[in-house]
KOLTORBA-826485 format. One line per field, with one value per residue (C-alpha): residue number from 1; residue in one letter; x, y negated, z negated. Coordinates in pm, 1 decimal, decimal comma, padded with zeros to 6 digits. Example, Ala and Ser with C-alpha at 12.3 -4.5 7.8 and 13.67 -1.06 7.14 Angstrom:
num c(1_2)
residu c(A_S)
east c(01230,0_01367,0)
north c(00450,0_00106,0)
up c(-00780,0_-00714,0)
***
This chain:
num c(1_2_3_4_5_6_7_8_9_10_11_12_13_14_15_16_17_18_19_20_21_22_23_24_25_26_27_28_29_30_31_32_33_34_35_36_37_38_39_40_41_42_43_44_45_46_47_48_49_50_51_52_53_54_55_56_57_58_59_60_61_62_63_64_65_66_67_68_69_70)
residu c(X_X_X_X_X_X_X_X_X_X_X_X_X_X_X_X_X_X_X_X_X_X_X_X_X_X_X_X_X_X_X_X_X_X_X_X_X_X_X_X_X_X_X_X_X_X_X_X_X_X_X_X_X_X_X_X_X_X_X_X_X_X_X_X_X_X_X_X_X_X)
east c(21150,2_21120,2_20747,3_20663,0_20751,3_20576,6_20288,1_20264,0_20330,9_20014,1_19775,2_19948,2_19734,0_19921,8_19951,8_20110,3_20336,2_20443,9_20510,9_20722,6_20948,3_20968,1_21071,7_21373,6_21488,6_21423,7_21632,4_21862,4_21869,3_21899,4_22178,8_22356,0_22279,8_22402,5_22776,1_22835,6_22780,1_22990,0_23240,1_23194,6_23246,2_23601,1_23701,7_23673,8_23803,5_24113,8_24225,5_24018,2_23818,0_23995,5_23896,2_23554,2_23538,1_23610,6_23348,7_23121,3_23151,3_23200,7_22879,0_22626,2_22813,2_22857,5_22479,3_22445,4_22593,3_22412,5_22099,5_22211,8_22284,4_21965,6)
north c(-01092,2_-00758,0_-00668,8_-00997,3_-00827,1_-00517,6_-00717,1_-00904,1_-00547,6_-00388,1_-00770,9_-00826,0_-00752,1_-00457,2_-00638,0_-00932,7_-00732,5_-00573,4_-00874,7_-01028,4_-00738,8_-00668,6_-01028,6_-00998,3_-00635,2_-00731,0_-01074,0_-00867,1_-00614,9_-00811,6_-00938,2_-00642,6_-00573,7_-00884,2_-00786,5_-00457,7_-00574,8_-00904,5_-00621,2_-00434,9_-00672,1_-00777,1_-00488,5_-00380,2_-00693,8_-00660,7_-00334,9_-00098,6_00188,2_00371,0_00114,5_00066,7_00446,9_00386,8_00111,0_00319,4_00632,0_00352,7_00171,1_00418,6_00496,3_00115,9_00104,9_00399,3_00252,7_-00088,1_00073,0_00250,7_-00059,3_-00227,2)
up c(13876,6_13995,0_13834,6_14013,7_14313,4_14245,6_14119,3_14486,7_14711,8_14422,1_14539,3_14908,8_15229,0_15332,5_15698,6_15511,1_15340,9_15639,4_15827,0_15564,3_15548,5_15946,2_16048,6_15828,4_15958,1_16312,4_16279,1_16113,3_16355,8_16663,1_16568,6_16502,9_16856,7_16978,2_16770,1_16911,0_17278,7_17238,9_17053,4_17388,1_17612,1_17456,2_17365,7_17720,8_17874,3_17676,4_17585,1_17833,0_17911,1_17611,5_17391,8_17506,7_17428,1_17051,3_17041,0_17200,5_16927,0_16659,9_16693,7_16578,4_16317,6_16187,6_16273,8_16030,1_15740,2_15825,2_15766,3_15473,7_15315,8_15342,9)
***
């Protein structure tokens, strides 16, 4: 399975490549975005300014590792 991969990225369009690789990351990474603001939002709500402070220095960090991981 994986030289049929590298077989399609070696005959792919490199614009069709491309696109099937970005929609995934950008799905992906949207809704990352859309978990650290709801995180935000009740995090500061709830347990305060403090609080949103630790979500605040958390979040690129967890976004770090995210991208590590793909």
């Amino acid at each position: 399975m994986a030289q049929q991969s590298i077989h399609r990225l070696d005959t792919e369009s490199v614009g069709k490549a491309f696109i099937r690789y970005l929609v995934p990351s950008t799905i992906g990474m949207l809704l990352m975005a859309i978990n650290i603001v709801a995180d935000g939002i009740m995090v500061g709500n709830r347990l305060g300014p403090v609080a949103l402070g630790g979500v605040g220095i958390a979040a690129p960090v967890y976004t770090l590792f995210v991208a590590m991981s793909l």
